[in-house]
N, C-alpha and C positions, 0 to 999 in steps of 0.2 A: 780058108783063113789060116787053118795049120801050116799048108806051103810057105806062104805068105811070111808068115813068123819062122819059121825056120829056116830061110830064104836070108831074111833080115839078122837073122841069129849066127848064120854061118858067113855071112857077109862080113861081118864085125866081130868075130873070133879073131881072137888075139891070142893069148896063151899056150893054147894049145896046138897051134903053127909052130908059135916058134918053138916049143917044146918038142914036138913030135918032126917037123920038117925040118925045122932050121931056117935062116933068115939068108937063100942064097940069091942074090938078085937077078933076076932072069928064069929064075927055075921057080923057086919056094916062095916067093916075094909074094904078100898079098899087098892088097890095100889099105890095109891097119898097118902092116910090117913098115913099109912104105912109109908113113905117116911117122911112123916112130922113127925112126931114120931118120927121115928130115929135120922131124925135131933135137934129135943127137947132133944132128952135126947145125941145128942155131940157122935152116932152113926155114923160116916161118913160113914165106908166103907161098912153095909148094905144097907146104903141113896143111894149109886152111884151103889152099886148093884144092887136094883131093880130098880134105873133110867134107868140102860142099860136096864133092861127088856122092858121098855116103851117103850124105843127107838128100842128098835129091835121089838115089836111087831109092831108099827107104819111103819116101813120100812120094813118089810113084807108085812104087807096090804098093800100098797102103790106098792108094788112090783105085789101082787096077783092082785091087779084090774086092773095094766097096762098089764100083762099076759093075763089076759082077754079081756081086750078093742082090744088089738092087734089081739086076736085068731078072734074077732065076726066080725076085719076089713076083714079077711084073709075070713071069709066066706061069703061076703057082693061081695067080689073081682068077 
């Protein structure tokens, strides 16, 4: 579960990208940067594009560690 959430935590870092990396596209660009960008320059429907991406990677993993958690109850049984 801890991967899991830190996985989602580092996904979704913002601040500290651009603080520490820079916002170079090609290089340093994450997927939050991304997002911000688009939105600066009055991109919407890229902006919600990869927000879904976010969101559906987050509710995947959320999905994959409860698969998990349930498989390792089933062999504890």
């Amino acid at each position: 579960m801890g991967v899991a959430l830190s996985s989602a935590r580092a996904l979704g870092d913002f601040g500290v990208t651009l603080m520490v990396a820079g916002n170079i596209p090609g290089r340093t660009q994450t997927l939050p940067l991304y997002i911000y960008g688009q939105v600066e320059s009055l991109n919407f429907a890229r902006a919600h594009a990869a927000a879904l991406v976010l969101v559906a990677v987050g509710i995947g993993s959320l999905w994959l560690v409860r698969r998990m958690e349930a498989g390792s109850h089933e062999r504890l049984a």
